[in-house]
N, C-alpha and C positions, 0 to 999 in steps of 0.2 A: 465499409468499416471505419469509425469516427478514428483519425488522426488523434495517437497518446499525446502526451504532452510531455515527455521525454524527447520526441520527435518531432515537436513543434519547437522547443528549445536550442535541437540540435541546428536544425534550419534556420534559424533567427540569429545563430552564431555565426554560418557558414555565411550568410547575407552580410551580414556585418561586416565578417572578414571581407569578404569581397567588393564592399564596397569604403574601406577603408585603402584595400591595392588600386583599386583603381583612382581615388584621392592622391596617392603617391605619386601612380604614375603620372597624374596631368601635373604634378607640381615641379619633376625631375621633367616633364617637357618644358612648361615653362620657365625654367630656372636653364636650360640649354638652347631655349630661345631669348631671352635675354641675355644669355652668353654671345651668341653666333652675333645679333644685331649691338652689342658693345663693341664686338671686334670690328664693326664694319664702321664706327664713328672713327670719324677724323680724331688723331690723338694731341692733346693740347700740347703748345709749343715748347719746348723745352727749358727756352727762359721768355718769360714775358718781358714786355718792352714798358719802362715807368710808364705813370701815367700823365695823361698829354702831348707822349711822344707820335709821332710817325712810325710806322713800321713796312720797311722792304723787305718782303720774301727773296726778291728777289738775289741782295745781297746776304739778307741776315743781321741788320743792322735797323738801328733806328735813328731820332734824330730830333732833339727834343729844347727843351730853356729858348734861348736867345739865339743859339744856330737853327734853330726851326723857324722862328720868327727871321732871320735876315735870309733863312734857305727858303722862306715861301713868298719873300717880299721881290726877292731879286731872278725869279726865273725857273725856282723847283731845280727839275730833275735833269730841262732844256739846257741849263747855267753849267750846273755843280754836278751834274751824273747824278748814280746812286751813292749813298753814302758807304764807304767802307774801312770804316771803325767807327766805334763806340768813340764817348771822348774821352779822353786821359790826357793827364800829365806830362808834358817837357819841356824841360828849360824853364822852369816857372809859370807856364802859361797852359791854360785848357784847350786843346787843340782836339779837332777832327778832321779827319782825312775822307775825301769825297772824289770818282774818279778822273775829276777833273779842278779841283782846287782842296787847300786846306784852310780851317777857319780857325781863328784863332779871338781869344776871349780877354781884351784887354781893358780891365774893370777901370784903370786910371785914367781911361778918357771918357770924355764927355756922351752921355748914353748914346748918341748915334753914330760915333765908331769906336766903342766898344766891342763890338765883332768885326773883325778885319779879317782880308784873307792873304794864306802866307805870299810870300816873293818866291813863288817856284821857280819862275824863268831863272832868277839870281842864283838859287840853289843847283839849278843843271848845268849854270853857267853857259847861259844863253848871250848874252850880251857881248854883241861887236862893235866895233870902232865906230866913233861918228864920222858921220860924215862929214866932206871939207866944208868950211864956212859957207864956200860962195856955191854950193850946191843946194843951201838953206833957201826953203820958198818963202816971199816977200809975205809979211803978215797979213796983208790982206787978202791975199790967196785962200778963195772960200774952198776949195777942192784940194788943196794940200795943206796939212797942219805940220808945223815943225815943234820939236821939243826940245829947249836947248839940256832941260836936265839929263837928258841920255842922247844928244846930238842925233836924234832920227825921226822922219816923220812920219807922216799917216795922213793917208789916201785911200782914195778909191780902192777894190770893193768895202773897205774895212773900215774907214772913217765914219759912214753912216750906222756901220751896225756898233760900231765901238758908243758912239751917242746916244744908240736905243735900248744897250743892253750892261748901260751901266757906269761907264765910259771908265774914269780913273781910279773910282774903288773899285769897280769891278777887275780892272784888268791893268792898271799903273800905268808906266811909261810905255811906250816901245822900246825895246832891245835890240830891233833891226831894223833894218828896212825889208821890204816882200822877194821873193824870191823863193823861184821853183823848186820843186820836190817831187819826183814821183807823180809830175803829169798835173800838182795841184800849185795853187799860190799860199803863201806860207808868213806870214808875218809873226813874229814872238814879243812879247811882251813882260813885264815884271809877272805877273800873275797868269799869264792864259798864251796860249797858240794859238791862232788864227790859222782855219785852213779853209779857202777856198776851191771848191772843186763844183764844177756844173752849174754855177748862180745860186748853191748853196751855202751858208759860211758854215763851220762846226768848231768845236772847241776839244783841244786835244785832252787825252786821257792822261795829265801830267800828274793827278793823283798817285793810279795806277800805276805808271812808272817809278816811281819814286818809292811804292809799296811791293816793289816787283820781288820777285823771290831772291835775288840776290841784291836786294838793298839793305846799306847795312843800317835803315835806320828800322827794321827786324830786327837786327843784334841790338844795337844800343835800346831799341824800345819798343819789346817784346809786346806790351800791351798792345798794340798796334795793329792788331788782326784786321787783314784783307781781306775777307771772305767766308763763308758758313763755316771752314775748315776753324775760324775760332772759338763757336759758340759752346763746345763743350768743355772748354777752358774757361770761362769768363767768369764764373765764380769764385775761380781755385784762385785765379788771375796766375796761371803758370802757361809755359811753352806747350806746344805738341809735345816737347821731348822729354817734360817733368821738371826743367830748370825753374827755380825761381825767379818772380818778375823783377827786372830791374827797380832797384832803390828810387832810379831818375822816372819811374815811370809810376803814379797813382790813380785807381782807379775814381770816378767819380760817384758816394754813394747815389743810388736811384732815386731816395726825396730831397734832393738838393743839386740843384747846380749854379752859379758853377762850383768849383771846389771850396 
């Protein structure tokens, strides 16, 4: 019996429908499959690093103008560690803290020292007596050097890597003379620590020190984040604890350095 046409209608609807639900449903999969693989992208960093800078995961920090250019000339990460802080403002000058030096940005001199790095030894109050005149080695003594600006000298292990990595901007005067610590040899300097241990020399973490949790130079200059613990601050330019930043301390905008 020939199919009415009431009933060829009614079917042509039902198809319809039917294949409108199932247009739904691939679209409600697809739209929960491009859900599930969004959530599985790496989520972009929470503050980008300007451009042309370095960027360490590992501290959370970057490193960028003219401290980039003297931190990639004199030894990277071998030198100066990771960097940890941003640069900012004190005492009139654009300084960064790195965990084994600080650089600092000093426009009035001549462009290749321009970036200097601080006198940490002097700040920890590293520096002991010289030694007595007639224990000073004859000038042409190629194995021991004397310095009369801080009465001490420098030798063996340290003399040779003090020449190769940099020598007096890198590391200034000597402070001491060498002398044991904990199994290792130890010589101090206006800017670095010498530590020899095994026939390898390293350079101490006097950054870090100096950035330590009870340093007060956290209180006087708050901007001065040590570590990822300050990245969700660095906008507000406020403490963990909500204080605001120190007046002594400016942040550097991102398309401009130095300040």
């Amino acid at each position: 019996m020939p199919e009415s046409h009431s009933r060829r209608h009614v079917r042509a609807i039902a198809l319809e429908s039917e294949n409108r639900l199932k247009a739904a449903s691939w679209a409600i999969i697809c739209l929960a499959g491009m859900a599930i693989l969004g959530a599985c992208q790496p989520a972009p960093p929470a503050v980008m690093p300007p451009e042309g800078s370095i960027y360490f995961p590992q501290t959370g920090h970057s490193v960028r103008g003219p401290f980039r250019a003297y931190f990639q000339a004199h030894g990277g990460t071998e030198s100066f560690g990771y960097p940890i802080t941003e640069e900012f403002l004190r005492h009139g000058l654009v300084v960064q803290y790195f965990e084994k030096a600080r650089m600092e940005y000093h426009p009035e001199n001549p462009p290749r020292y321009r970036v200097q790095l601080g006198l940490l030894g002097e700040t920890l109050g590293r520096r002991e007596p010289p030694i007595p005149p007639h224990r000073a080695p004859p000038a042409f003594d190629p194995s021991r050097r004397y310095y009369p600006q801080t009465g001490h000298t420098l030798t063996r292990p340290f003399l040779a890597y003090y020449d190769a990595q940099g020598g007096l901007d890198r590391f200034g005067y000597p402070l001491s003379e060498p002398y044991r610590l904990h199994g290792a040899l130890i010589q101090d300097f206006q800017r670095a620590r010498m530590i020899s241990r095994d026939g390898e020399i390293q350079i101490a973490d006097w950054g870090r020190i100096l950035l330590g949790p009870h340093s007060s130079i956290q209180d006087r200059y708050p901007g001065a984040h040590h570590g990822p613990r300050g990245l969700a601050n660095r906008a507000t330019g406020q403490r963990g604890n909500g204080a605001a930043t120190s007046p002594l301390v400016r942040r550097c905008p991102v398309d401009s350095f130095p300040c």
